[in-house]
TILORO-143300 format. One record per residue (C-alpha): residue in three letters; chain; x, y, z. Coordinates in Angstrom, 3 decimals. Example, Ala and Ser with C-alpha at 12.3 -4.5 7.8 and 13.67 -1.06 7.14 Angstrom:
<'ALA'; 'A'; <12.300; -4.500; 7.800>> <'SER'; 'A'; <13.670; -1.060; 7.140>> 
This chain:
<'UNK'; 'A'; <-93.827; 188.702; -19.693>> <'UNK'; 'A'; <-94.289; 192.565; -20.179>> <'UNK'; 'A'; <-96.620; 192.631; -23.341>> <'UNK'; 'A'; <-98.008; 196.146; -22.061>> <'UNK'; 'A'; <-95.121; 198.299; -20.955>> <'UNK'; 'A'; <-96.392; 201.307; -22.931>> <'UNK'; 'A'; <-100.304; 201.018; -21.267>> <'UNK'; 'A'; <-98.883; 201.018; -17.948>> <'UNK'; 'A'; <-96.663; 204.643; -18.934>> <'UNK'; 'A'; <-99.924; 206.083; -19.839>> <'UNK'; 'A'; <-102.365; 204.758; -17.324>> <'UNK'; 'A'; <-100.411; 202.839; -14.799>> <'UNK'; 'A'; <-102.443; 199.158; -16.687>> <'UNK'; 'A'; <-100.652; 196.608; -15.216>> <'UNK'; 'A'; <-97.891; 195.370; -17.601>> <'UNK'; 'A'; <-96.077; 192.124; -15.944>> <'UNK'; 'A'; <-97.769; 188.804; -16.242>> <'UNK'; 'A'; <-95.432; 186.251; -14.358>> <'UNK'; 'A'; <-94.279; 183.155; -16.144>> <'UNK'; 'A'; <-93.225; 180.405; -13.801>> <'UNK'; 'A'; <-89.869; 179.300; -14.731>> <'UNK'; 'A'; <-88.712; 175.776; -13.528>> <'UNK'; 'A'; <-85.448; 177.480; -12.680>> <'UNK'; 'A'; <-84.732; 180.692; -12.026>> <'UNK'; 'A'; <-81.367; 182.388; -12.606>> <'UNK'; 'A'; <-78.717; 184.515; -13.800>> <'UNK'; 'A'; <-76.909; 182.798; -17.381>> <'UNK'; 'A'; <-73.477; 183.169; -16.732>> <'UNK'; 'A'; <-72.321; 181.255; -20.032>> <'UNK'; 'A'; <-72.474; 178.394; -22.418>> <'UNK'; 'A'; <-70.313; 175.670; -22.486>> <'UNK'; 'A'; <-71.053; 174.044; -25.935>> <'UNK'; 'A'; <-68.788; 171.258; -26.177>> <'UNK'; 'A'; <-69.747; 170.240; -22.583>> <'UNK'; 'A'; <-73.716; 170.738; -23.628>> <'UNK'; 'A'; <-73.717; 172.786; -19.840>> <'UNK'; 'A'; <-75.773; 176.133; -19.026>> <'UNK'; 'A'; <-73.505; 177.702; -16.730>> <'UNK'; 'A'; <-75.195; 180.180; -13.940>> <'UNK'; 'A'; <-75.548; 181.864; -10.731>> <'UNK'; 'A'; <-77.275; 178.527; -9.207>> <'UNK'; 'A'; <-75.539; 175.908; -10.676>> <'UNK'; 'A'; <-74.880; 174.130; -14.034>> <'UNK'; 'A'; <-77.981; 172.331; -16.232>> <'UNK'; 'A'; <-77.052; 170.104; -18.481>> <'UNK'; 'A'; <-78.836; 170.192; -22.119>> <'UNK'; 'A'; <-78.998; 167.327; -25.582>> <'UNK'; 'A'; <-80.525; 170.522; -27.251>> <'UNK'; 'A'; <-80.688; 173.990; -26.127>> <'UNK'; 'A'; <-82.748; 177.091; -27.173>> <'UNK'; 'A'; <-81.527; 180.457; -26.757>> <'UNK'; 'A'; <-84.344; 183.258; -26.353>> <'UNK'; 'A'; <-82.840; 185.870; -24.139>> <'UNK'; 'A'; <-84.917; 188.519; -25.715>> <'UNK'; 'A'; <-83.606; 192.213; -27.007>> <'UNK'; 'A'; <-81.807; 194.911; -25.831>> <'UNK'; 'A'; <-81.565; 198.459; -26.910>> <'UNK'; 'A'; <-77.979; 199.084; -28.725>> <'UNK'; 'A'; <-77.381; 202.558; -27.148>> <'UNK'; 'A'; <-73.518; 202.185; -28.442>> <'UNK'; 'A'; <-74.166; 203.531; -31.984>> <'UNK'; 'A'; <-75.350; 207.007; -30.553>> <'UNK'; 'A'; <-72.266; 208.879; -29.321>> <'UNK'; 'A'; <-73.673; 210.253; -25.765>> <'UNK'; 'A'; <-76.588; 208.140; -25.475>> <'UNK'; 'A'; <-75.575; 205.626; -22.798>> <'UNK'; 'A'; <-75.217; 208.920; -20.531>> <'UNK'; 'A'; <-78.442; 210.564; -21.818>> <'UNK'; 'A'; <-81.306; 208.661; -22.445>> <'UNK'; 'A'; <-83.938; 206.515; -21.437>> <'UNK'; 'A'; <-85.114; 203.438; -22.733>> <'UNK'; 'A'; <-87.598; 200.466; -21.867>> <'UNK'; 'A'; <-86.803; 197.219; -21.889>> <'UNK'; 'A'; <-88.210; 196.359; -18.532>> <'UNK'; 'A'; <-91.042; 196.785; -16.288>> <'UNK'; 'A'; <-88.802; 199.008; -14.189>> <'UNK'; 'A'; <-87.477; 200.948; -16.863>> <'UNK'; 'A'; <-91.430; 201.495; -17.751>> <'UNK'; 'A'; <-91.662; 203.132; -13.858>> <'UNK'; 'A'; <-88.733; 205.334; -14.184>> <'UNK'; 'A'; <-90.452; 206.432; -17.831>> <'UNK'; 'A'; <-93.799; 207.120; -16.092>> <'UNK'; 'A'; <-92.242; 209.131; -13.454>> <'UNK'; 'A'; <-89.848; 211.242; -15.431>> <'UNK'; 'A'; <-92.424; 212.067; -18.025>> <'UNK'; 'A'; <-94.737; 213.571; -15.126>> <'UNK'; 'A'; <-92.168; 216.280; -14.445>> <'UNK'; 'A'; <-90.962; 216.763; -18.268>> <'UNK'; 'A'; <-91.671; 219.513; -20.140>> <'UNK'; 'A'; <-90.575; 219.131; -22.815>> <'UNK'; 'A'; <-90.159; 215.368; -24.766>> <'UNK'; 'A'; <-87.992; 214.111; -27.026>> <'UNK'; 'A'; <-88.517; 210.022; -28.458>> <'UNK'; 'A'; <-85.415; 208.969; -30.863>> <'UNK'; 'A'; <-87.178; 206.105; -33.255>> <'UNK'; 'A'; <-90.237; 206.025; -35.498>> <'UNK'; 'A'; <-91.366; 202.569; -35.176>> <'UNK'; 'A'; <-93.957; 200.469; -33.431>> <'UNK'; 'A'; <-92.269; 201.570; -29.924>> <'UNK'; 'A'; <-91.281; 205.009; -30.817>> <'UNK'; 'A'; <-95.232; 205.640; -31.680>> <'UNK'; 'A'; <-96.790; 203.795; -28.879>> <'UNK'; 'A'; <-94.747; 205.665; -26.583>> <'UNK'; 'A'; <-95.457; 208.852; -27.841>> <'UNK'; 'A'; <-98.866; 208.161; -27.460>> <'UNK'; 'A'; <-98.539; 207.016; -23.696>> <'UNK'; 'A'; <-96.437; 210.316; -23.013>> <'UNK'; 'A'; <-98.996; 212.576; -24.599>> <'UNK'; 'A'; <-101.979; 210.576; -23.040>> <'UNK'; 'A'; <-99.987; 210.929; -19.358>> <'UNK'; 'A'; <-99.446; 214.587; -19.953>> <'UNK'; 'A'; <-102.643; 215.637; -20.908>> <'UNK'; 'A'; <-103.941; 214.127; -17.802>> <'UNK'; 'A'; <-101.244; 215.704; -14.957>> <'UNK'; 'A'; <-101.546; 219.174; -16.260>> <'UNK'; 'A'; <-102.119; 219.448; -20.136>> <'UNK'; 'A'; <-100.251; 219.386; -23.405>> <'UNK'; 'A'; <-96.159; 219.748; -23.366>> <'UNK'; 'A'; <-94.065; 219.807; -25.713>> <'UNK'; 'A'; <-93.035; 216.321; -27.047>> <'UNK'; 'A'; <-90.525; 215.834; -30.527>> <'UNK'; 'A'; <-90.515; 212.363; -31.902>> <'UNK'; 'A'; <-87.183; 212.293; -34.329>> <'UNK'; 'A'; <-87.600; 209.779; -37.092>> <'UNK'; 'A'; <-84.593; 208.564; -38.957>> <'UNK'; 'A'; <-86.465; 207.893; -42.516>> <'UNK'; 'A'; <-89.361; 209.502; -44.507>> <'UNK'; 'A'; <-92.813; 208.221; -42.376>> <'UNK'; 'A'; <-93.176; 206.627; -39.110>> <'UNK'; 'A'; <-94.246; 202.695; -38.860>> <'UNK'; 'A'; <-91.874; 202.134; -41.891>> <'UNK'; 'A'; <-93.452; 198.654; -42.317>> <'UNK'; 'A'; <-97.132; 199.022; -42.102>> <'UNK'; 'A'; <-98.930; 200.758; -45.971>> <'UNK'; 'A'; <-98.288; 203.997; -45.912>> <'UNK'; 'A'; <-101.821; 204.775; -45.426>> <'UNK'; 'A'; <-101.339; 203.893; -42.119>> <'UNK'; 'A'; <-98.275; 205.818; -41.098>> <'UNK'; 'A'; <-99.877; 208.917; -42.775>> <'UNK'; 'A'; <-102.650; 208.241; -40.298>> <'UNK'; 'A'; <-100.981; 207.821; -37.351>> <'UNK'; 'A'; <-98.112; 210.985; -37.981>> <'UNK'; 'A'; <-101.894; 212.798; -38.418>> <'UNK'; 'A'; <-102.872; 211.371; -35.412>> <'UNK'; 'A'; <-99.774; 212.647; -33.289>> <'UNK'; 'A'; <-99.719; 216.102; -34.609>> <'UNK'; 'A'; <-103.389; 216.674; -33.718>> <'UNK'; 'A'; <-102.013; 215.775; -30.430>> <'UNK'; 'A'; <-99.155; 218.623; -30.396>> <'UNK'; 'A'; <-96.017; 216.237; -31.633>> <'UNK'; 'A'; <-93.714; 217.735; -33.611>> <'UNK'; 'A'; <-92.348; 215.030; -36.260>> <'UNK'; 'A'; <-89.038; 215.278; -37.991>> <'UNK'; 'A'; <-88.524; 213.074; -40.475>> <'UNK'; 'A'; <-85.458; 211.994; -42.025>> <'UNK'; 'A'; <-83.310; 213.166; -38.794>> <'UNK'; 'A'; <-80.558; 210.975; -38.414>> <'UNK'; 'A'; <-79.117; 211.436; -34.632>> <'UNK'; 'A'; <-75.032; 212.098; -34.643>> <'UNK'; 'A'; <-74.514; 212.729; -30.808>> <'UNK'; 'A'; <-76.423; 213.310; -27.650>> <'UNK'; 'A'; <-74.905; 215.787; -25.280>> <'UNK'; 'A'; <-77.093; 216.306; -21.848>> <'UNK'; 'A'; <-80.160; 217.597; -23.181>> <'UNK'; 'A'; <-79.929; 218.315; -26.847>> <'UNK'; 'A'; <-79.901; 215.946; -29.376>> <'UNK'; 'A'; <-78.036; 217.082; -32.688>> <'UNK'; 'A'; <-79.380; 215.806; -36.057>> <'UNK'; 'A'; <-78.359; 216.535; -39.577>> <'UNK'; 'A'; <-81.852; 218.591; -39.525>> <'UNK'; 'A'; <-80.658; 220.651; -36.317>> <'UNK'; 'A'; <-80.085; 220.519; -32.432>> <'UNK'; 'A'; <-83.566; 219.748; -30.421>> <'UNK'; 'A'; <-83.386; 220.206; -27.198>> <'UNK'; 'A'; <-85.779; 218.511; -23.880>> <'UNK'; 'A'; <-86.134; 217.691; -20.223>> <'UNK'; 'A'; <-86.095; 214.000; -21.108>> <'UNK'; 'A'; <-85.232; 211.767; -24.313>> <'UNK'; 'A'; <-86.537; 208.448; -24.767>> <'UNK'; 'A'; <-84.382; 205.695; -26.872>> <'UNK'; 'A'; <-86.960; 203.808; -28.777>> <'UNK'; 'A'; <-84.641; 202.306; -31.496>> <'UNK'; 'A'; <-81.399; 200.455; -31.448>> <'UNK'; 'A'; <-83.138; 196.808; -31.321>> <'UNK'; 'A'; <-80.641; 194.273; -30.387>> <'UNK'; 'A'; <-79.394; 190.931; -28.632>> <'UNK'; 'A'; <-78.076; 190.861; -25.306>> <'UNK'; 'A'; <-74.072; 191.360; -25.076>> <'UNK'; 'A'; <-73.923; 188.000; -23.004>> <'UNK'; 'A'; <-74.389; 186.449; -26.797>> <'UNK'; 'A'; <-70.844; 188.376; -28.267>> <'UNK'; 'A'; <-69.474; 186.583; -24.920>> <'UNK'; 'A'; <-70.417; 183.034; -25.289>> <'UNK'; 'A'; <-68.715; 182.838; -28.672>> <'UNK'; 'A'; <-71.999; 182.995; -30.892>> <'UNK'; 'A'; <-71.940; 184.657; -34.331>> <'UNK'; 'A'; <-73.694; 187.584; -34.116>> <'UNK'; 'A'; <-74.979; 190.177; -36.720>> <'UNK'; 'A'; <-76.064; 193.956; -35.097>> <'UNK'; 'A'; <-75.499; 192.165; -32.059>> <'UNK'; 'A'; <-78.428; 189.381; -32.219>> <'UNK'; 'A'; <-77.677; 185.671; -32.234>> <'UNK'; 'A'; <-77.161; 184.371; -36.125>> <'UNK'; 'A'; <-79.142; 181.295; -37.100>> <'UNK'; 'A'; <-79.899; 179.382; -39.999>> <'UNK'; 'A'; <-83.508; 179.342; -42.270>> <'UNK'; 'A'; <-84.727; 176.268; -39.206>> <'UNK'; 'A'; <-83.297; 178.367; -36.377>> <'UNK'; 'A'; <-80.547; 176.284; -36.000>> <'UNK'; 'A'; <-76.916; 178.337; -34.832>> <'UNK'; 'A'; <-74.937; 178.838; -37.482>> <'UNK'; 'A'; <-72.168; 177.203; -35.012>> <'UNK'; 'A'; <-74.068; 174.658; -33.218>> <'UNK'; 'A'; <-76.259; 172.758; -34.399>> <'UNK'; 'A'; <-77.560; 171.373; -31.540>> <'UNK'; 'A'; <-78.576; 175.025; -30.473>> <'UNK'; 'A'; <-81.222; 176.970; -31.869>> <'UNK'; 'A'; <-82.349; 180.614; -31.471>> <'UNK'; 'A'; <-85.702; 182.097; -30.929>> <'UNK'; 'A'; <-87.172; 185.525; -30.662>> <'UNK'; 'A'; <-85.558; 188.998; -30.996>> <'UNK'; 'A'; <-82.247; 187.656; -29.799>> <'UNK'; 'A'; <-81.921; 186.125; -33.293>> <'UNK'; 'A'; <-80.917; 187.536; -36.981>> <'UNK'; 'A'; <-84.244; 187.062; -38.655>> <'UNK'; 'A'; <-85.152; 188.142; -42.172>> <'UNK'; 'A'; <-88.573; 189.283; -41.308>> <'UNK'; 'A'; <-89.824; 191.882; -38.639>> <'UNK'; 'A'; <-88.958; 191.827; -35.154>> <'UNK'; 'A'; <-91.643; 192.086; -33.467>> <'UNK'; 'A'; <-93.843; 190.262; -30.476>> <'UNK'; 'A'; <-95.610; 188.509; -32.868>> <'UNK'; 'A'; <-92.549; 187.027; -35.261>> <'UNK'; 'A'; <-91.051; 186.414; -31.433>> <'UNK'; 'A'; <-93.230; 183.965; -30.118>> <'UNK'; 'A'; <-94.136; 181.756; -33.423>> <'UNK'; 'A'; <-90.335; 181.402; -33.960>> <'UNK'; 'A'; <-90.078; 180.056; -30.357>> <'UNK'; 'A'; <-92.434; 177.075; -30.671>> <'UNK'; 'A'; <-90.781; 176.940; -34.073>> <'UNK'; 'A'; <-87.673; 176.337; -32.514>> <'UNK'; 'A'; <-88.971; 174.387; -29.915>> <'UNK'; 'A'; <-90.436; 171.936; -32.700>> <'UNK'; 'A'; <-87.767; 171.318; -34.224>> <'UNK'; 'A'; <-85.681; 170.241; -31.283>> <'UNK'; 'A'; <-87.944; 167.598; -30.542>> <'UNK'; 'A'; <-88.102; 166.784; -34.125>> <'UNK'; 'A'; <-84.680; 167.252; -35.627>> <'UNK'; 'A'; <-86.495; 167.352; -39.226>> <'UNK'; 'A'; <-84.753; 171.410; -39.613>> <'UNK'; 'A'; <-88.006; 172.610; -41.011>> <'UNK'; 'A'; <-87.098; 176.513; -42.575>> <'UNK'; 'A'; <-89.151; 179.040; -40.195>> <'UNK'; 'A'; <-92.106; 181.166; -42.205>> <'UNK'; 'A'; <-93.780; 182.993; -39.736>> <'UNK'; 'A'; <-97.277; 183.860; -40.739>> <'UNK'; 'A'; <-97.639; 187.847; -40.448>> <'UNK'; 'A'; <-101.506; 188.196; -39.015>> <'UNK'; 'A'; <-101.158; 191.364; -37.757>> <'UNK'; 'A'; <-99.763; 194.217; -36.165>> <'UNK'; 'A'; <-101.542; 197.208; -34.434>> <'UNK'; 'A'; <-100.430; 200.373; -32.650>> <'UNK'; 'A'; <-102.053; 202.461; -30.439>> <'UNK'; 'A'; <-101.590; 206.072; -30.258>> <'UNK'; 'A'; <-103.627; 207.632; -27.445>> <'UNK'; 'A'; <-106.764; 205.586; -27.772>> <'UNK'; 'A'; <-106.743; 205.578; -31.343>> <'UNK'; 'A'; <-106.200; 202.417; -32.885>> <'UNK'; 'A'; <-104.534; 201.606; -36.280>> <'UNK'; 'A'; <-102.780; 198.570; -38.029>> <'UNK'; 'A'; <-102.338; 196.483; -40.353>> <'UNK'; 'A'; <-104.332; 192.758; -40.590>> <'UNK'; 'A'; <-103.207; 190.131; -43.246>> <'UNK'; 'A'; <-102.000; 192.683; -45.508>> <'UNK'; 'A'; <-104.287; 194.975; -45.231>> <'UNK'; 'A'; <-104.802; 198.376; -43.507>> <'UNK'; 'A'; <-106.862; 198.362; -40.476>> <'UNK'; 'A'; <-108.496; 200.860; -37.869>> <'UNK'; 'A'; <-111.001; 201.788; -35.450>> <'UNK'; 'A'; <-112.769; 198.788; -33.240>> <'UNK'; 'A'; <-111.629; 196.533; -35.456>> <'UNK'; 'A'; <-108.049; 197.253; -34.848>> <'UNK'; 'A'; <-108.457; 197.841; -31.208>> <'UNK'; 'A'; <-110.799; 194.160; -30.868>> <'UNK'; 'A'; <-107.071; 192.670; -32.753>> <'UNK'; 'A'; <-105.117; 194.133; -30.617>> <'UNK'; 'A'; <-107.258; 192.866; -27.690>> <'UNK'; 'A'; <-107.470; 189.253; -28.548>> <'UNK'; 'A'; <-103.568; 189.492; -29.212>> <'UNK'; 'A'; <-102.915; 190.105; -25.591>> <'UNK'; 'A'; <-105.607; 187.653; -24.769>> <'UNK'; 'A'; <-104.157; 185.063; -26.489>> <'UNK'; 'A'; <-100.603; 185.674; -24.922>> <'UNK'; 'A'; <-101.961; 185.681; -21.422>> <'UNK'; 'A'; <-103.466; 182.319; -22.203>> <'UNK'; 'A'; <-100.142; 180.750; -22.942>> <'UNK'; 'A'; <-98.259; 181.889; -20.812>> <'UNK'; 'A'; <-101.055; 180.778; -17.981>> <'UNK'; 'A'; <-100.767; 177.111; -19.905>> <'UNK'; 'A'; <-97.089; 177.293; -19.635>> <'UNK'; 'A'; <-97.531; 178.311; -16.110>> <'UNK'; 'A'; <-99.993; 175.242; -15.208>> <'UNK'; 'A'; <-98.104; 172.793; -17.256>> <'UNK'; 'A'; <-94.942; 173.817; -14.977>> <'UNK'; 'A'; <-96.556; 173.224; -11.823>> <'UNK'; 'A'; <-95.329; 170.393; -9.576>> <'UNK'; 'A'; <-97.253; 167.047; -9.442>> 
């Protein structure tokens, strides 16, 4: 689990929290007739199966990007972020959302501590940044940023990334490093097992179930959800999932938005059943979030011991 990639960019936090798996390997593919997990150690066989392989950042859609940019999906991609940054000069972050701003925030927080402001662009693809929090919020948070020195373009839509420079129908900006913080996506191992996939993430039905298997459900960012994509979403449509393979009753997932909060350099902001939120109380959200992932994954992590 890596629920604080961007707090370890800015101040080196610590961002992995092992989960104990009961076996660990590589998924090499699904037979679905068979019911058989294929992979690097072996086969498992399944009666029902849940597939939560978690996202990936679609750098296809850029022309250039795969050659170009960073992007952080990974603890190590976090370390090469952190390292890079501390010899940038000059910043560029592709994406305007949850990731995009965090990161930004890191970067400028990392900067200003190894040897002052630099120059840092954050290129948004539609009219505010955090697209699905009140606007109140995003206007708070694009204030936020360019007290800090960001430059925001808004409605830039990137069209090619050659080396350096990153051309937009609002002009060519140019940097030492560019960050990839959009693109959200399944893994390609999906397209290869024969799934149907929409903008490469798993398609299910309204209970999780695959829209080809029944006895396989989906879970987390690897599926085609109607609602947000985010950490929060992720994990209640797991034990959703989860429920309904022990129950077979194909109860329709409704996640129940609580909240969502960003931080941006020590400044929190957010939004909390509905409505906008800031300040401590943001921050003390954001706080018992993590607090309350930690604790299940260390109750996952108990339960999974031997006996």
């Amino acid at each position: 689990m890596t629920p604080k990639l961007s707090d370890f960019i800015a101040r080196g936090d610590r961002a992995a929290f092992p989960r104990r798996p009961d076996l660990r390997a590589s998924v090499l593919n699904v037979d679905f007739r068979g019911k058989r997990v294929i992979t690097d150690k072996g086969e498992v066989s399944y009666d029902r199966l849940v597939i939560a392989l978690g996202y990936r950042q679609d750098l296809s859609r850029i022309k250039g990007a795969e050659e170009h940019v960073m992007k952080l999906e990974s603890l190590e991609d976090a370390m090469k972020v952190r390292e890079e940054v501390g010899r940038a000069r000059r910043m560029i972050v592709i994406g305007g959302g949850d990731l995009g701003v965090e990161v930004v925030g890191s970067t400028v927080e990392l900067l200003s501590r190894v040897r002052g402001k630099e120059r840092i662009t954050l290129i948004n693809r539609g009219p505010r940044v955090l697209p699905h929090m009140p606007p109140e919020i995003s206007l708070m948070a694009e204030d936020a940023l360019r007290k800090l020195g960001v430059e925001i373009v808004d409605n830039a839509e990137v069209e090619e990334i050659r080396g350096k420079v990153v051309e937009t129908n609002r002009g060519e900006f140019a940097g030492d490093h560019i960050f990839f913080a959009g693109g959200i996506g399944g893994p390609p191992i999906l397209k290869s097992m024969g799934l149907t996939t929409k903008d490469s993430k798993m398609v299910v039905n309204e209970d999780l179930s695959s829209v080809d298997h029944s006895d396989v459900y989906g879970a987390g960012a690897c599926t085609s959800l109607s609602f947000p994509s985010n950490a929060q979403v992720s994990m209640q449509s797991g034990v959703h999932a989860v429920r309904n393979t022990i129950t077979g009753n194909g109860e329709k997932f409704r996640p129940k938005s609580l909240a969502d909060v960003v931080e941006v350099s020590g400044q929190f902001m957010g939004v909390f059943m509905g409505s906008p939120v800031t300040g401590g109380a943001a921050s003390l959200l954001k706080a018992v979030a993590l607090t309350n992932v930690l604790y299940k994954v260390k109750t996952v992590n108990f339960l999974s011991e031997p006996l």
